[in-house]
C-alpha positions as CSV (number, residue, x, y, z in Angstrom):
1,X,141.5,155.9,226.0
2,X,140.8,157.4,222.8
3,X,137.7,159.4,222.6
4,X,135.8,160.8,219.2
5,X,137.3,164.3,219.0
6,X,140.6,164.6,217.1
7,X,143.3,167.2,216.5
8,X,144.1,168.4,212.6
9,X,148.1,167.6,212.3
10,X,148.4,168.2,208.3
11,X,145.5,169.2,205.8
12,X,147.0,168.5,202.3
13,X,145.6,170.5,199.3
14,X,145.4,170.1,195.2
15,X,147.6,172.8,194.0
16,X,145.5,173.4,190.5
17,X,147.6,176.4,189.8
18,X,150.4,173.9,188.3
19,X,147.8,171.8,186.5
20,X,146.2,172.8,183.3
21,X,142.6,173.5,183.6
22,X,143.1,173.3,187.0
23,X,143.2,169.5,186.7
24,X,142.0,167.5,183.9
25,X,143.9,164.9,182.8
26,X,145.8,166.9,180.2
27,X,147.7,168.4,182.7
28,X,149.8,165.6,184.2
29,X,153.0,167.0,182.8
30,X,152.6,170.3,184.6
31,X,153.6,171.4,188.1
32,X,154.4,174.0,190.7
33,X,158.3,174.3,191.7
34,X,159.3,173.8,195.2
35,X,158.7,172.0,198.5
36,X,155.6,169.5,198.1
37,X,155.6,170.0,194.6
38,X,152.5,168.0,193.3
39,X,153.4,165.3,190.5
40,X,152.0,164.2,187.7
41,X,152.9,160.6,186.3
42,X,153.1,160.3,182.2
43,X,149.8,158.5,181.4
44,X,149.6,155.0,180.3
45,X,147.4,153.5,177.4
46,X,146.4,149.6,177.7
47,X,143.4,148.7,176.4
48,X,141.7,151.7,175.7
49,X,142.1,153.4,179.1
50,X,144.4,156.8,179.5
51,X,145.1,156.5,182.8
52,X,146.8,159.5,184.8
53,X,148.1,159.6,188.5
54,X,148.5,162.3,190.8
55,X,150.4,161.8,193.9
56,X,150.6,164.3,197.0
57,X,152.0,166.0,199.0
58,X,155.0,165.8,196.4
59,X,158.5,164.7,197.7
60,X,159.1,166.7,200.1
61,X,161.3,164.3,202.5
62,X,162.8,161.0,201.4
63,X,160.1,159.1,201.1
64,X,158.1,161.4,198.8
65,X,155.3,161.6,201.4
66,X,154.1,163.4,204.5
67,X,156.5,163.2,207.5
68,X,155.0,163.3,211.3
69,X,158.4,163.2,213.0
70,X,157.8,160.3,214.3
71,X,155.1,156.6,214.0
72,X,151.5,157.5,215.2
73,X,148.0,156.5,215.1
74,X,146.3,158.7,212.8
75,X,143.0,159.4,211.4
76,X,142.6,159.9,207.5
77,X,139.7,161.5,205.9
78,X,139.8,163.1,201.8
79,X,137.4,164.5,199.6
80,X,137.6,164.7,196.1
81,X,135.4,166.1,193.7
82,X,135.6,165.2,190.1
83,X,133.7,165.4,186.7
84,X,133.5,163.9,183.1
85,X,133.7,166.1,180.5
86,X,133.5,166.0,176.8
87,X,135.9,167.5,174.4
88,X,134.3,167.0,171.4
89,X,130.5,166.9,172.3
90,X,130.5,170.8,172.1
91,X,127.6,173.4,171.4
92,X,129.9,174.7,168.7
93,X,130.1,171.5,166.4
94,X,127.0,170.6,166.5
95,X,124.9,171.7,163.4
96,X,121.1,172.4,163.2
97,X,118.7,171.7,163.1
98,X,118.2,171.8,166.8
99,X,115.7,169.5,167.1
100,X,118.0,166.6,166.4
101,X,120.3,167.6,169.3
102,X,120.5,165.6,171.8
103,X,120.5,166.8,175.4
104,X,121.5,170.6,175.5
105,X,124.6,170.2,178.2
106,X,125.5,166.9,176.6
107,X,125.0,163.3,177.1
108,X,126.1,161.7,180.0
109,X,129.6,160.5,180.6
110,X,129.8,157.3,182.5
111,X,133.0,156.1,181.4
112,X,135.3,158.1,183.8
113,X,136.8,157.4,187.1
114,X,139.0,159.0,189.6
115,X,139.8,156.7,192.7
116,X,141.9,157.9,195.9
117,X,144.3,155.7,196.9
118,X,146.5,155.9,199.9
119,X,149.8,154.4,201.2
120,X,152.0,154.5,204.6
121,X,155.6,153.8,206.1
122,X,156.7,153.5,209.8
123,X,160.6,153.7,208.8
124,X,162.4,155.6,206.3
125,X,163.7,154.6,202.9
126,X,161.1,153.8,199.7
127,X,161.5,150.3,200.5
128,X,159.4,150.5,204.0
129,X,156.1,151.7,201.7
130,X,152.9,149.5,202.1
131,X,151.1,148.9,199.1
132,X,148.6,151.4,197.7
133,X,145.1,150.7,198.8
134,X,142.3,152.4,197.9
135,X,141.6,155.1,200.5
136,X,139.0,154.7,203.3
137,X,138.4,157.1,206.6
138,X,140.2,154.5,209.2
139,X,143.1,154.8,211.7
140,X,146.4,154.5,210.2
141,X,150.0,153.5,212.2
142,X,152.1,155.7,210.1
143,X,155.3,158.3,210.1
144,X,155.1,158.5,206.5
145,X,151.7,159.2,204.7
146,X,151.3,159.5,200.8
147,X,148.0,160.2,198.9
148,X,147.4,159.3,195.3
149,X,144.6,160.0,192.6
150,X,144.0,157.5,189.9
151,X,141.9,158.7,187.1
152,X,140.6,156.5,183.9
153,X,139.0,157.1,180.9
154,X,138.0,154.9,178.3
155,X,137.2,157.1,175.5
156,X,139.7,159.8,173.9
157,X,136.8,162.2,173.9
158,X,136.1,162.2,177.4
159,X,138.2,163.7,179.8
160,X,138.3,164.5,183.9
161,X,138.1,168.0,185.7
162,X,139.3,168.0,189.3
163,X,137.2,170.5,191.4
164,X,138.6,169.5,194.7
165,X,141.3,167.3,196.4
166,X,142.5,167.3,199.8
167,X,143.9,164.8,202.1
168,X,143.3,165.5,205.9
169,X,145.6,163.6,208.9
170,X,143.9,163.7,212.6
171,X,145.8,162.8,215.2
172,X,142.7,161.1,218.2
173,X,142.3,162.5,221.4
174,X,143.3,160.2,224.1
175,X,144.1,160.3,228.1
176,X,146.4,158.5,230.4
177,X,146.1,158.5,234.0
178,X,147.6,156.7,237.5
179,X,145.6,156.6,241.0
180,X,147.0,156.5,244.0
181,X,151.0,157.1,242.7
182,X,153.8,158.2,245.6
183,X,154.9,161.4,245.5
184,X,158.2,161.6,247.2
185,X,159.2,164.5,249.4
186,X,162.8,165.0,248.4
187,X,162.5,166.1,244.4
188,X,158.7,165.2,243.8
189,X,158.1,162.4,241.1
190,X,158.9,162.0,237.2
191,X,156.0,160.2,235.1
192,X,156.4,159.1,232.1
193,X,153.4,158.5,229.7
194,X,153.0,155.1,228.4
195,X,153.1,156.4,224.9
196,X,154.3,160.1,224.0
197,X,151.2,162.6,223.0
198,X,151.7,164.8,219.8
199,X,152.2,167.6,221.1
200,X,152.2,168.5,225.0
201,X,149.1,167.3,226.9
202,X,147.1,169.0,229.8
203,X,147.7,167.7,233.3
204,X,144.9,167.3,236.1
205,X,146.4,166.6,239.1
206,X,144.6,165.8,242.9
207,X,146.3,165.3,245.8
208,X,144.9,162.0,248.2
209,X,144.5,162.6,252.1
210,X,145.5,166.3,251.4
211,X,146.8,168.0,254.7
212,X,145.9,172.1,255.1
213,X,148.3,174.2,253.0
214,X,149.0,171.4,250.4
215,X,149.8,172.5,247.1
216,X,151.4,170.8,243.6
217,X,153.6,171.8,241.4
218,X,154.4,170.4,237.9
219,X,158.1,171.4,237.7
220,X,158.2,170.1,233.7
221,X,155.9,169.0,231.4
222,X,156.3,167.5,227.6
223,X,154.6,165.4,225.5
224,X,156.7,162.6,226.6
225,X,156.2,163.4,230.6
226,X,155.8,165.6,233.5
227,X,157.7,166.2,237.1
228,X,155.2,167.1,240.0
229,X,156.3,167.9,243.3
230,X,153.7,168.1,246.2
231,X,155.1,171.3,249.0
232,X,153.9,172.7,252.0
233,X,154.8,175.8,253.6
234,X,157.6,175.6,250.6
235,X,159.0,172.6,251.2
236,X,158.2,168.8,249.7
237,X,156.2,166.6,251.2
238,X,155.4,162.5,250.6
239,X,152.3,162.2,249.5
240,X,149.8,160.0,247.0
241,X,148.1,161.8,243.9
242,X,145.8,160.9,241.1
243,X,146.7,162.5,237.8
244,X,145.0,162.5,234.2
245,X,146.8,163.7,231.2
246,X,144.5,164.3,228.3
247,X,145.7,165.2,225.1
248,X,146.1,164.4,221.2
249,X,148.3,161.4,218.9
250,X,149.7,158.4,220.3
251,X,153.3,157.7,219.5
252,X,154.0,153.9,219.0
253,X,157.4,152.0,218.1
């Protein structure tokens, strides 16, 4: 069962420190060295668009995305923050009188995009990519995860500042659970979750028909499973238990 809360596994941010003015689209042959190394395609001009593309978090593993470890269920949600700006519509070349000026902080620029776009893999190897789709908050089945920024302008005189960029992957709370399981008395019982959690669930545990000086003990637990024993007086007991494991991520194959 997958509930509405959800567990941050990566939050991916713009590094503008590599990027002239911390962004615009001037910038796209600058970078910061080293792991997830933000990248900066060469822009392209077709029909009167300069288009440039960012794409994070860098290439950090093979596939030039974000690796999990392994394929889950996750939750995407970005925000980005960007506006036009003109590079020639300045206070400095405009001559008096001022009167004639238009408006004081220039006029509006309309003919400026930047669009998120967002693409996964399951397997390894460039080839296993989906195609880029435009981004939108929705569960993804994914290993690998790659973010990419696709900014337009139509005009030479126009340009794009980046004020903010991020790319945030949730893992969704879920739960398993059995009623009624055997317990055996010799080694207690192994369970193993339908799918592996993220990381290692809590456990809930209640014993059925519970005799005086009953107790439980979880001898191992993972994200993949637990051992529980049921012992009285020290040693195991047969019994029947219902158990609950609630935790975050949902490993699938």
């Amino acid at each position: 069962m997958i509930q509405n809360e959800s567990k941050l596994l990566a939050w991916i941010p713009f590094d503008e420190s590599g990027v002239n003015s911390a962004g615009d689209l001037s910038g796209w042959n600058n970078h910061v060295s080293g792991v997830n190394t933000p990248t900066w395609t060469t822009p392209v001009y077709t029909k009167g668009f300069t288009m440039s593309c960012y794409t994070f978090p860098g290439t950090a593993n093979p596939n030039g995305g974000l690796n999990l470890g392994a394929v889950y269920y996750n939750r995407l949600y970005s925000n980005v923050s960007a506006v036009g700006v003109s590079l020639s519509d300045l206070i400095d070349s405009i001559t008096p009188p001022i009167d004639s000026w238009g408006l004081f902080d220039g006029d509006p620029i309309s003919d400026v995009t930047a669009n998120l776009y967002v693409r996964a893999a399951t397997a390894s190897g460039n080839e296993n990519w989906s195609d880029w789709q435009k981004f939108s908050i929705a569960d993804y089945k994914a290993r690998y995860i790659g973010f990419k920024l696709l900014m337009k302008s139509e005009d030479s005189n126009h340009n794009l500042y980046v004020g903010e960029l991020h790319g945030s992957v949730y893992a969704p709370e879920r739960t398993e659970f059995q009623n009624d399981m055997v317990v055996t008395a010799t080694s207690g019982t192994t369970v193993t979750f339908s799918n592996n959690f993220y990381t290692e669930p809590a456990v809930a545990i209640s014993i059925r028909a519970m005799a005086g000086g009953d107790y439980y003990n979880v001898v191992s637990k993972s994200r993949i499973g637990f051992t529980v024993q049921i012992l009285n007086s020290g040693l195991g007991v047969a019994r029947n238990i219902d158990w609950m494991a609630k935790g975050y991520g949902k490993e699938v194959t």
